[in-house]
GUFIBA-294346 format. One record per residue (C-alpha): residue in one letter; x, y, z. Coordinates in nm, 3 decimals, m for minus. Layout:
<pts>
  nunu     east    north       up
     A        X        Y        Z
...
</pts>
This chain:
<pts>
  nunu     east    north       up
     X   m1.049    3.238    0.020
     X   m1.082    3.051   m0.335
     X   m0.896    2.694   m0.322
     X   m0.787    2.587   m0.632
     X   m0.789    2.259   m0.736
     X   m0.381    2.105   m0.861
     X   m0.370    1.787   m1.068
     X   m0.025    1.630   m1.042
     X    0.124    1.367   m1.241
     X    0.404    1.279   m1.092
     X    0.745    1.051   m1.245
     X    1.084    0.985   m1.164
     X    1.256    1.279   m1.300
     X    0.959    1.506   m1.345
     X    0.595    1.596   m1.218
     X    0.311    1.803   m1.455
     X    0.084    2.025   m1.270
     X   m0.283    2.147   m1.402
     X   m0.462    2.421   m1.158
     X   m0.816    2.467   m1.215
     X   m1.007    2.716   m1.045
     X   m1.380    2.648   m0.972
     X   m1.467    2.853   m1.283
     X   m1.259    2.631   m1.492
     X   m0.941    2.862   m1.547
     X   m0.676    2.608   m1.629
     X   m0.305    2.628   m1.645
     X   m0.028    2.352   m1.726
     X    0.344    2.325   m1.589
     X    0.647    2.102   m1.556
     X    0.901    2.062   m1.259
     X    1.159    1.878   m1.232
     X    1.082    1.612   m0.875
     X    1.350    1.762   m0.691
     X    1.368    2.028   m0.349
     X    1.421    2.307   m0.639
     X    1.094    2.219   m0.854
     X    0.904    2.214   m0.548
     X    1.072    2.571   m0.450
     X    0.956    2.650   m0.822
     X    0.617    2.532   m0.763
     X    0.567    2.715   m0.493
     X    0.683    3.031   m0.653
     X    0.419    2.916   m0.985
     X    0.114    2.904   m0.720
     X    0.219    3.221   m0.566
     X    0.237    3.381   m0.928
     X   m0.134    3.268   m1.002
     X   m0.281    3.421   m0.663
     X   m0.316    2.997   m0.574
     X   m0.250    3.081   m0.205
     X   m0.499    2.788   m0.076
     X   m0.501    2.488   m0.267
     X   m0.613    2.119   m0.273
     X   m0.359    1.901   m0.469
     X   m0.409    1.604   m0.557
     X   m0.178    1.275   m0.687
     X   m0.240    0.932   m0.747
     X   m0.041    0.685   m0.538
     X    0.236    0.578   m0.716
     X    0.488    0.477   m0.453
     X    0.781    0.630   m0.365
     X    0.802    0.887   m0.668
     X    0.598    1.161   m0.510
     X    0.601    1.086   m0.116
     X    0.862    1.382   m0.090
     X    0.586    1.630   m0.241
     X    0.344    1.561   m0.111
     X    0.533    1.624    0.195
     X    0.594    1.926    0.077
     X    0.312    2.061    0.014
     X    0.170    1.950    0.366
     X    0.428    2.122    0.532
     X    0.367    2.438    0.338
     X    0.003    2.411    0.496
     X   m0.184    2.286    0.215
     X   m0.473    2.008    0.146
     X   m0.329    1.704   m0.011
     X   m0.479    1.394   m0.130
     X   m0.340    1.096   m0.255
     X   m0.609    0.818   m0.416
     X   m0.559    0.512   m0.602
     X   m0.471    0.524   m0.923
     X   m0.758    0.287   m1.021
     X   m0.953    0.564   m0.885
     X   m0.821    0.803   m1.113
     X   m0.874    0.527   m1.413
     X   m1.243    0.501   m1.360
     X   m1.290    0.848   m1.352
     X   m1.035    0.899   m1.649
     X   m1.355    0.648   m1.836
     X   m1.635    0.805   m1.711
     X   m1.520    1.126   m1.878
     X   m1.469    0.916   m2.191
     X   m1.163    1.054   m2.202
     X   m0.934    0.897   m2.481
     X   m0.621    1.052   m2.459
     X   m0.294    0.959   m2.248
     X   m0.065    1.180   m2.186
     X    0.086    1.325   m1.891
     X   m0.036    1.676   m1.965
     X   m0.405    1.537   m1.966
     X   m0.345    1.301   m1.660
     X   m0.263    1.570   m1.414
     X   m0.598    1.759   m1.596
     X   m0.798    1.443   m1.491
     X   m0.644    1.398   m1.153
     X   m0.742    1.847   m1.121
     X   m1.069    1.756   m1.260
     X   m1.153    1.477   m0.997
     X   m1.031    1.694   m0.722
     X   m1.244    1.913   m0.769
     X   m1.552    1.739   m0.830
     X   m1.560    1.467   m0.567
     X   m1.274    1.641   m0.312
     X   m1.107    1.325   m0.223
     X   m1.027    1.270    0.150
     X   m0.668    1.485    0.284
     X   m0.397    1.262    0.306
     X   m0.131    1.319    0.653
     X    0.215    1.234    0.661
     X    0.277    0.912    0.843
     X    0.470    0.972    1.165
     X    0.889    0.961    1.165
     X    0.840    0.586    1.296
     X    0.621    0.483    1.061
     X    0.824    0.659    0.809
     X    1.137    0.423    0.896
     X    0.976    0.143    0.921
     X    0.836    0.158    0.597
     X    1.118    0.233    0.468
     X    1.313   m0.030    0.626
     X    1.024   m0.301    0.529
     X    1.085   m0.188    0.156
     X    1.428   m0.236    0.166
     X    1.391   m0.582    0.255
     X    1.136   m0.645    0.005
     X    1.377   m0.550   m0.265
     X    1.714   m0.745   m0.116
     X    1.478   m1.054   m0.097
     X    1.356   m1.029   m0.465
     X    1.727   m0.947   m0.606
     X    1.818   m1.270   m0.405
     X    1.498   m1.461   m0.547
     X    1.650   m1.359   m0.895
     X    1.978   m1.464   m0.848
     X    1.881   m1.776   m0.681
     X    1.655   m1.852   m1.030
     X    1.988   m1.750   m1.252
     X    2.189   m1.992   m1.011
     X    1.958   m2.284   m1.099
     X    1.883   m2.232   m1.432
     X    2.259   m2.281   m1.479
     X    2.584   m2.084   m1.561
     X    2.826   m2.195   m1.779
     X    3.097   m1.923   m1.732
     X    3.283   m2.016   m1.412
     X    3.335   m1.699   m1.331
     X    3.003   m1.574   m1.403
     X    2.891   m1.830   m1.143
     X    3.160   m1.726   m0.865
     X    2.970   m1.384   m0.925
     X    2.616   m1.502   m0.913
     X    2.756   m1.657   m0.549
     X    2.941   m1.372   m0.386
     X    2.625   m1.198   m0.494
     X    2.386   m1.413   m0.318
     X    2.640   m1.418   m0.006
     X    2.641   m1.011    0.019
     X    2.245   m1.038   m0.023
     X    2.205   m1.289    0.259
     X    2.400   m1.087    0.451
     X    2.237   m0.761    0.397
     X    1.885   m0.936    0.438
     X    2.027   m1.058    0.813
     X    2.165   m0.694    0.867
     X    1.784   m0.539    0.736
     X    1.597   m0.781    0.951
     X    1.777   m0.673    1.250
     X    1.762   m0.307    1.231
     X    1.376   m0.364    1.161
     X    1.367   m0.550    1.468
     X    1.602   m0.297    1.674
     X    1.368   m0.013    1.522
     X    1.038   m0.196    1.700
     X    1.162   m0.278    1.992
     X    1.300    0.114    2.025
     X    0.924    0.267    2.009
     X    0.718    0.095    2.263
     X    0.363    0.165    2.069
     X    0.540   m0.042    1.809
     X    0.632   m0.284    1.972
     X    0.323   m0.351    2.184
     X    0.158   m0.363    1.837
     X    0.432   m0.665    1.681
     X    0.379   m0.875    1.989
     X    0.017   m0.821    1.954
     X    0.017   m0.987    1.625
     X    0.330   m1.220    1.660
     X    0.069   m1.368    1.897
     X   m0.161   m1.497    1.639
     X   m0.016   m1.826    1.457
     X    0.108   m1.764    1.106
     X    0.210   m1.426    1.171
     X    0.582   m1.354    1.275
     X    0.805   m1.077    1.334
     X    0.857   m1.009    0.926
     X    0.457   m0.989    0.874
     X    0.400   m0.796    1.160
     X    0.642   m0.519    1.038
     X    0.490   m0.520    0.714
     X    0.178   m0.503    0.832
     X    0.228   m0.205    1.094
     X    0.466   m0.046    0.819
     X    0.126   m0.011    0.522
     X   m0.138    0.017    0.769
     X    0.018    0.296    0.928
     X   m0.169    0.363    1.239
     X   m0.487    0.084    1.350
     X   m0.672    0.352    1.491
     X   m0.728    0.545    1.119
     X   m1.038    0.213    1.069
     X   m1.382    0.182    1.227
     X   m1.406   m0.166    1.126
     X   m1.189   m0.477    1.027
     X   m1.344   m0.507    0.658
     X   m1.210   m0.120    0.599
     X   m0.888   m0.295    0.670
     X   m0.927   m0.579    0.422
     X   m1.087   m0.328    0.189
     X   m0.775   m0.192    0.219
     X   m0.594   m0.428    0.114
     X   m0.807   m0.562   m0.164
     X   m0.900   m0.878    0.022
     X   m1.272   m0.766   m0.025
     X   m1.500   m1.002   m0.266
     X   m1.595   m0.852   m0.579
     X   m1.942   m0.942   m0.710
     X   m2.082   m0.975   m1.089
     X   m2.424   m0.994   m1.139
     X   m2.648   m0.809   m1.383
     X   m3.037   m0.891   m1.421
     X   m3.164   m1.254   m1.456
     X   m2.875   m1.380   m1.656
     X   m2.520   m1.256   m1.549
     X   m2.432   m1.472   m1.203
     X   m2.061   m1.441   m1.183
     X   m1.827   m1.578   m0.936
     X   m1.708   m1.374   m0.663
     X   m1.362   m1.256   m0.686
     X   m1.132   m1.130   m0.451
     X   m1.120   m0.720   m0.581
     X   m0.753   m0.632   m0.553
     X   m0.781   m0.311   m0.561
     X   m0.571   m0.159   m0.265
     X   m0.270   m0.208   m0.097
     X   m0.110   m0.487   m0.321
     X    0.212   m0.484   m0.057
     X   m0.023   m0.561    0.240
     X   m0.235   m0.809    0.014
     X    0.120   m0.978   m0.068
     X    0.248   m0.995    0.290
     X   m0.055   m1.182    0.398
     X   m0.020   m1.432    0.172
     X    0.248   m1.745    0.281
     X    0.090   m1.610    0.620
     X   m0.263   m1.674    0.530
     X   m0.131   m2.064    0.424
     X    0.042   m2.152    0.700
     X   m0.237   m2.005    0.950
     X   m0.460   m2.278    0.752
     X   m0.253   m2.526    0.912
     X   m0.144   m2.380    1.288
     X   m0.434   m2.156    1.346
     X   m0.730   m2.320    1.495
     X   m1.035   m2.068    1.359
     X   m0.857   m2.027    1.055
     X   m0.764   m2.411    1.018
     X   m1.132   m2.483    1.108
     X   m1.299   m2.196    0.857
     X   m1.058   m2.396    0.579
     X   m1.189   m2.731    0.673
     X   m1.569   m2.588    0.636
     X   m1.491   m2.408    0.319
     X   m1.318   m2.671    0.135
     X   m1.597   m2.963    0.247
     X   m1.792   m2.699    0.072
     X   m1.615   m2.801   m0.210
     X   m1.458   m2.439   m0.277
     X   m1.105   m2.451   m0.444
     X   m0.796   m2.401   m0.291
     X   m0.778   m2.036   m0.422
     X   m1.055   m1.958   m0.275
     X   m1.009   m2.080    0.054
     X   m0.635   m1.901    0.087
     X   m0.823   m1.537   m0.006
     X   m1.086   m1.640    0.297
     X   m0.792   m1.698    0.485
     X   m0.592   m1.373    0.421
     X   m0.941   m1.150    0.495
     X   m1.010   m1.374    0.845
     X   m0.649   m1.300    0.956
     X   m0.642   m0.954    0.862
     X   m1.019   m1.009    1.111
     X   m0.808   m1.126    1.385
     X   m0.491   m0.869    1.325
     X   m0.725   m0.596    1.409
     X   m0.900   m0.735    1.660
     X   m0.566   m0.779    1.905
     X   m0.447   m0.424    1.789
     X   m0.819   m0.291    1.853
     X   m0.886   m0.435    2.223
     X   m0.527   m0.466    2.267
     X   m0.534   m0.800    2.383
     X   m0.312   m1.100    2.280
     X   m0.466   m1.375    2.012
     X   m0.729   m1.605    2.220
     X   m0.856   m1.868    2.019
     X   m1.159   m1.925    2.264
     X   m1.278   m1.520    2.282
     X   m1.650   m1.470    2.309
     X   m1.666   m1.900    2.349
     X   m1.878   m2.016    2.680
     X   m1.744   m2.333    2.840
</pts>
């Protein structure tokens, strides 16, 4: 059976589709991102004989989880990549036009030329938890924000009493997230094996363990602990070219930038409290390296140690693989 290759750009209110058949047969449409334009989808691919097909979207959060859902469940191959993926290749094709008709052709066009890996579903658990974690995210940044108006100073009285009873309802919602992420844990023992696996390492507590379990998904989808902090984009990035370029490593960033972001206040207060992490600091900043440097060390080593404890299933020991 002939799979056909589908290029999705996906938005808010709307997703553009290009399938391309291996002989190069293209064809364009619009849905709306709701259960009906997937229905019509479905009824599009049927229409073009696309019974089998590999789709293919770039990972742009929240926008087209549903879909590709969707699609999975209707028993087809689905990929989601990076979208800096999809940029390089969108370069090497020299292509110089940006629209969302010729995005979903680029996304088609990489699918079928390098067939990306298929994406699964995360589990119901996972599922929650993410979305859970999220929530939080976004209560703790609306508080961050009033917070900043707060200080920055409000003339209007009653402007003020707003910013207040704002910040109040926020707290309280924050308390009320933090709890059901913690009730949803302790509920699924695999879970919660895995949080006091890595509440057991100092600088990580109960927030950064959900966060971590919530974007890494499942521990057992990496061979090593560097696909993990590839991953995340804690990898170093190298620059040299011939005899004369000799750039500075730099940490790469390209990957999960919530996983990358919840290591971070982690990663500085494990400089402190955790003793290989507090002693790798120490060597690295005799070394003279700055303190930038020596936090993005620290946020790759812990990510080191996370999967360690969730690999052997053991709790944090500072002295493993030490002889008296």
């Amino acid at each position: 059976m002939e799979i056909f290759s589908l290029g999705i750009d996906i938005s808010k209110a709307k997703f553009d589709v290009a399938l391309l058949r291996d002989g190069g047969k293209l064809r364009h449409k619009v849905f709306p991102n709701t259960e009906v334009g997937y229905q019509q989808l479905s009824v599009w691919l049927s229409k073009h004989s696309a019974l089998s097909i590999h789709a293919c979207m770039e990972a742009t959060g929240t926008y087209g989880e549903a879909l590709a859902c969707y699609l999975h469940q209707a028993g087809h191959l689905v990929s989601v990549v990076n979208p800096a993926v999809i940029k390089a290749f969108a370069s090497a094709e020299m292509s110089r036009t940006k629209t969302d008709k010729r995005d979903a052709t680029l996304i088609a066009l990489y699918c079928l030329k390098h067939r990306p890996p298929a994406w699964d579903p995360p589990p119901p658990e996972i599922s929650e938890l993410q979305a859970l974690v999220r929530r939080l995210e976004a209560l703790l940044e609306m508080l961050q924000q009033e917070r900043n108006r707060l200080s920055a100073g409000i003339v209007s009285s009653s402007v003020r009493e707003s910013v207040e009873q704002h910040i109040a309802y926020l707290d309280e919602q924050i308390t009320h997230t933090q709890s059901l992420i913690k009730d949803h844990i302790d509920q699924n023992p695999t879970l919660r094996q895995r949080r006091d696996l890595l509440t057991s390492i100092p600088g990580i507590g109960e927030t950064t363990a959900a966060r971590f379990l919530a974007e890494i998904v499942d521990i057992r989808h990496y061979e090593s602990a560097r696909q993990v902090a590839a991953f995340a984009g804690l990898v170093p990035k190298h620059r040299e070219s011939g005899s004369s370029v000799r750039g500075r490593p730099r940490m790469c960033k390209v990957g999960a930038a919530r996983l990358r972001k919840a290591m971070y206040f982690p990663a500085i207060v494990a400089t402190h409290h955790n003793p290989i992490i507090k002693a790798m600091s120490e060597r690295l900043r005799e070394a003279g390296k700055c303190p930038m440097v020596i936090i993005g060390a620290a946020m790759r080593k812990l990510i080191h140690i996370a999967f360690g404890v969730l690999k052997s299933g053991k709790p944090f020991d500072p002295y493993h693989g030490k002889t008296a």
